[in-house]
C-alpha positions in Angstrom: 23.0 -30.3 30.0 25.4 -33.1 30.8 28.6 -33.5 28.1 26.7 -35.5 25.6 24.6 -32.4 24.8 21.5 -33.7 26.9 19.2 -32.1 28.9 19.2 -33.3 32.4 15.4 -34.0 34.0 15.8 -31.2 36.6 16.6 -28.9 33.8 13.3 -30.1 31.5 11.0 -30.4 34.5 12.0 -26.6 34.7 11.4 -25.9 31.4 8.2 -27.5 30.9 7.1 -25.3 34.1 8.2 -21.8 32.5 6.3 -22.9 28.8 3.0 -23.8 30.9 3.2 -20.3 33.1 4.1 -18.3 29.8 0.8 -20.0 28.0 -1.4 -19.4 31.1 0.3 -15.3 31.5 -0.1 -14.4 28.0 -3.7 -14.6 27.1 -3.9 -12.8 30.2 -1.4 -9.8 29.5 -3.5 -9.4 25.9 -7.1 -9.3 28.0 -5.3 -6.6 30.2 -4.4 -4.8 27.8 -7.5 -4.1 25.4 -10.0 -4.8 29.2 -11.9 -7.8 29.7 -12.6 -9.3 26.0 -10.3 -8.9 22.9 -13.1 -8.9 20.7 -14.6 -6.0 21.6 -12.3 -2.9 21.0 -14.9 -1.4 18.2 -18.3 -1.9 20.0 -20.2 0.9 21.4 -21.4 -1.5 23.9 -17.6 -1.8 25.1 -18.0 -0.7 28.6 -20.8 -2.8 29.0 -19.3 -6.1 27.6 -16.4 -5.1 30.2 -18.9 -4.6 33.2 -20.1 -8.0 32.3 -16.7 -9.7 32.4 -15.6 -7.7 35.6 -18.8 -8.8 37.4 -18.2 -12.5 36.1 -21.9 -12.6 34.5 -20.4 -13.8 31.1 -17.0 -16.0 31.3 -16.4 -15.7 28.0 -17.5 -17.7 24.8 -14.2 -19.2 23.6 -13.4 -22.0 26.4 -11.3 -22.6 27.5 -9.2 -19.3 26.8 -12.4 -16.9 27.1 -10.5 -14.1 26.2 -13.9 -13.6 23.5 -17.3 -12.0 24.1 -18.8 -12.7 21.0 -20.7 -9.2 20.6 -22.2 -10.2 17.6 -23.7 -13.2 18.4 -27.2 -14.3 19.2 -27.9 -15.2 23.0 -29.4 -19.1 23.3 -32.0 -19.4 26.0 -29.5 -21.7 27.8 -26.5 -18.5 28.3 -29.5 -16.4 29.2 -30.5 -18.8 32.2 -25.9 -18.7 32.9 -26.4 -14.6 33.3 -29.4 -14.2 34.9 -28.3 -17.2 37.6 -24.8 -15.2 37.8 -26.2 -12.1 38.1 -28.4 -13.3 41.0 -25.3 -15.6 42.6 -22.6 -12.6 42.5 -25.6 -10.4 43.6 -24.6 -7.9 41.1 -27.9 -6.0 41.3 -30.5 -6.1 43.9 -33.3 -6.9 41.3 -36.0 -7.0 44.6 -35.1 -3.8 45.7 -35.0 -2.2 42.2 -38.6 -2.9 41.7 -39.7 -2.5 45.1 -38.5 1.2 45.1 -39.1 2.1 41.4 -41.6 4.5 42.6 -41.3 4.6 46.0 -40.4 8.3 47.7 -37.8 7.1 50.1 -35.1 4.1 50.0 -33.9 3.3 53.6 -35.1 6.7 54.8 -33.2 8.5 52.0 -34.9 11.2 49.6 -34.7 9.2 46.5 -32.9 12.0 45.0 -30.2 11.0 47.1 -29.7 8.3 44.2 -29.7 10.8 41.2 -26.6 10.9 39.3 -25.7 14.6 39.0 -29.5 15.0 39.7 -30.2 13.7 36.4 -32.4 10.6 35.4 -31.5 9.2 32.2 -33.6 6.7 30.1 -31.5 4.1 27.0 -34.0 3.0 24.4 -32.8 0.5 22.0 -36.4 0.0 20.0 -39.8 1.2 19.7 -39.9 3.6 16.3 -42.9 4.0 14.4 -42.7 5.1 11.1 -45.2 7.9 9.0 -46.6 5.6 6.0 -47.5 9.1 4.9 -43.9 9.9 4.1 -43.4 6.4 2.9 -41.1 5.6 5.4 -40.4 1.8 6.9 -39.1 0.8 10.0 -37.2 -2.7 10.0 -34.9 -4.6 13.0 -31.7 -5.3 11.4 -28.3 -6.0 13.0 -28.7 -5.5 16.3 -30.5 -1.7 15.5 -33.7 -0.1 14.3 -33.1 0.8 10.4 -35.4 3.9 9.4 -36.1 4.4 6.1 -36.9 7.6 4.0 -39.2 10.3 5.9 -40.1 10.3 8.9 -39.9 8.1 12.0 -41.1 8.5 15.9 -40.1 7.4 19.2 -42.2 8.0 22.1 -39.1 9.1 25.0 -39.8 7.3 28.2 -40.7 9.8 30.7 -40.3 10.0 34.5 -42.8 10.6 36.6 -41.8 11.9 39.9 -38.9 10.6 42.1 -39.1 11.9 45.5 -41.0 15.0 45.6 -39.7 16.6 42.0 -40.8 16.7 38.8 -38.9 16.2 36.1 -38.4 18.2 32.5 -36.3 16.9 30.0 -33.0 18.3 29.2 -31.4 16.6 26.1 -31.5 13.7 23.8 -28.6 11.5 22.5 -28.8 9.7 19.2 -26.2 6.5 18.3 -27.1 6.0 14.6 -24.9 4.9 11.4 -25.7 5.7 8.0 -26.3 2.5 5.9 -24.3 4.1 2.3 -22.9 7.3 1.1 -25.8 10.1 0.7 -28.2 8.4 3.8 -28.7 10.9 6.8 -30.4 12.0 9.6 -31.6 15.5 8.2 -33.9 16.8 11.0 -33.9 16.0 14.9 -37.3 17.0 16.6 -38.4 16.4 20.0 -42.5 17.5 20.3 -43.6 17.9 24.2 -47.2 16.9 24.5 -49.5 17.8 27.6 -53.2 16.6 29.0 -54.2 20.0 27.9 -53.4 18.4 24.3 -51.1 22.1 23.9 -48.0 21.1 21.5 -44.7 22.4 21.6 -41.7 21.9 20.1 -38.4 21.6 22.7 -36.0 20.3 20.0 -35.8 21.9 16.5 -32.2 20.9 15.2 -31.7 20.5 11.5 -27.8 19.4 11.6 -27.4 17.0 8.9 -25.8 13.8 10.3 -24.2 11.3 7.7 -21.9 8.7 9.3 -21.3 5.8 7.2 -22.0 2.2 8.2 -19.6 0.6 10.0 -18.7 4.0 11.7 -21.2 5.0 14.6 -21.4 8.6 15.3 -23.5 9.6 18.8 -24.6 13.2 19.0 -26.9 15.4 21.2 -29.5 17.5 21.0 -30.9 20.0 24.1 -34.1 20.8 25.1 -35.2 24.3 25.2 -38.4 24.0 27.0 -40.8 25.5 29.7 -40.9 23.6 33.2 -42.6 20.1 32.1 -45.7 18.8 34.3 -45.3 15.5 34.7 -47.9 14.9 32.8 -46.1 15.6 30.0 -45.0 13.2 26.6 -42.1 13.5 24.7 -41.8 12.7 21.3 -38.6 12.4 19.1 -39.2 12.6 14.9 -36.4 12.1 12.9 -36.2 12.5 9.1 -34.2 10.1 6.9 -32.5 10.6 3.2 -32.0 6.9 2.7 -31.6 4.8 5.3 -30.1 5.0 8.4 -29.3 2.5 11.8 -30.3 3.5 14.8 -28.6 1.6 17.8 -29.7 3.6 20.9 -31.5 7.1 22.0 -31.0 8.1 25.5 -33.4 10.8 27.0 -32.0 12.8 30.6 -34.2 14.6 32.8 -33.7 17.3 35.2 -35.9 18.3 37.9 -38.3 21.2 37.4 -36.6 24.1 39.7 -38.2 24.1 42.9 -39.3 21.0 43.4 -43.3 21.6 41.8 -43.9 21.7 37.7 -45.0 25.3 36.2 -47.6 25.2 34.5 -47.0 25.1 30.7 -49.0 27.6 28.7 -51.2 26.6 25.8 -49.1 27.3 22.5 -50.3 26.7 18.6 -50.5 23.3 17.7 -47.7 22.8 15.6 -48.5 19.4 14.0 -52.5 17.8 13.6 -52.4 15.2 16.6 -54.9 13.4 14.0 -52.7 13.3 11.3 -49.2 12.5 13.0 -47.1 9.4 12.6 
């Protein structure tokens, strides 16, 4: 600053510098902090939104800052053609191979159990539940989740098959659900195991009552209790509704059957008339 109190051009080139490198460096130090997006702190799906900002599949929706996700908002066919092409570009995921060795024994001369996580397979459903019109009960797609009414509602569990040489039996079943008001639950978890042999047995009897309120979303787990699981087998999960209540995801993990080859499972009491289930 020269004596007449103004601001030489050196001095205000510098200035100008140190405002443009705090603008670009804060945005930044407030992504840091809270991971990729800002907007995503109370998602369940916050690891995922992160994966897709670390793996540059979505820049953002707020350019030029893109500091946003946008969780809540509805993907045009256009963003979907952006994440699939960066997806393929950054090579994030082999999709070729995934297919390819979906049921394949072996990937590049490895046991495919080599690829087991904790030598469990784990299934995320996001749709699918039928509801029991005898029980009155409604199943409608709202906000981003399933919303079961009153009674009773199924989901068929998808099911492995075989990976490598094992057989598979399942082992639990995780539920992500909010209550839509005060007095709506989850009163009854059920998982039904269904064989050829048309035999019924029930794996899952848990009659917790579950009552988190919208917005809060509660997860909880249920095990199986079950005899080794040919893999012929189906899984069935009934839940029973006061009210109503959202259901966001259901995850299903399978173990393999001990020793490689299913037991057979033993013909028990039918427990619900195939005919008359939902």
């Amino acid at each position: 600053m020269d004596t007449h109190g103004f601001i030489g051009r050196r001095a205000l080139r510098t200035l100008l510098v140190l405002g443009v490198v705090i603008a670009v460096l804060a945005p930044i130090a407030v992504i840091a902090a809270g991971g990729e997006f800002i907007d995503d702190e109370n998602s369940i799906f916050e690891g995922d939104i992160n994966w897709m900002g670390e793996n540059e599949v979505s820049l953002g929706c707020n350019p030029p800052t893109n500091d946003r996700y946008c969780p809540d908002d509805n993907v045009t066919r256009g963003q979907m053609a952006a994440f699939m092409h960066r997806l393929a570009v950054n090579q994030v995921v082999d999709a070729a191979t995934a297919i390819s060795a979906q049921n394949a024994s072996t990937l590049d001369g490895l046991d495919s159990s080599a690829f087991l996580k904790d030598d469990v397979i784990s299934f995320t459903q996001a749709s699918g539940w039928v509801p029991n019109e005898a029980t009155g009960s409604t199943v409608q797609y709202y906000n981003n989740a399933d919303r079961l009414g009153a009674g009773d509602s199924q989901l068929s569990l998808t099911t492995p098959t075989m990976v490598g040489a094992d057989d598979f039996e399942l082992d639990a079943v995780e539920i992500c659900y909010s209550a839509v008001s005060g007095g709506d639950a989850i009163t009854s978890t059920i998982v039904y195991q269904t064989t050829t042999s048309a035999s019924v047995s029930v794996v899952v009897n848990d009659s917790t009552t579950r009552d988190a309120a919208d917005p809060a979303v509660e997860c909880y787990e249920v095990e199986a209790a079950s005899p080794a699981a040919p893999t012929t087998s189906a899984y069935r999960l009934f839940l029973t509704v006061t009210g109503s209540v959202n259901v966001l995801r259901v995850t299903s993990s399978y173990v393999p059957v001990d020793g490689g080859t299913a037991a057979s499972v033993p013909d028990l009491p039918t427990v619900r008339d195939e005919a008359s289930s939902p």
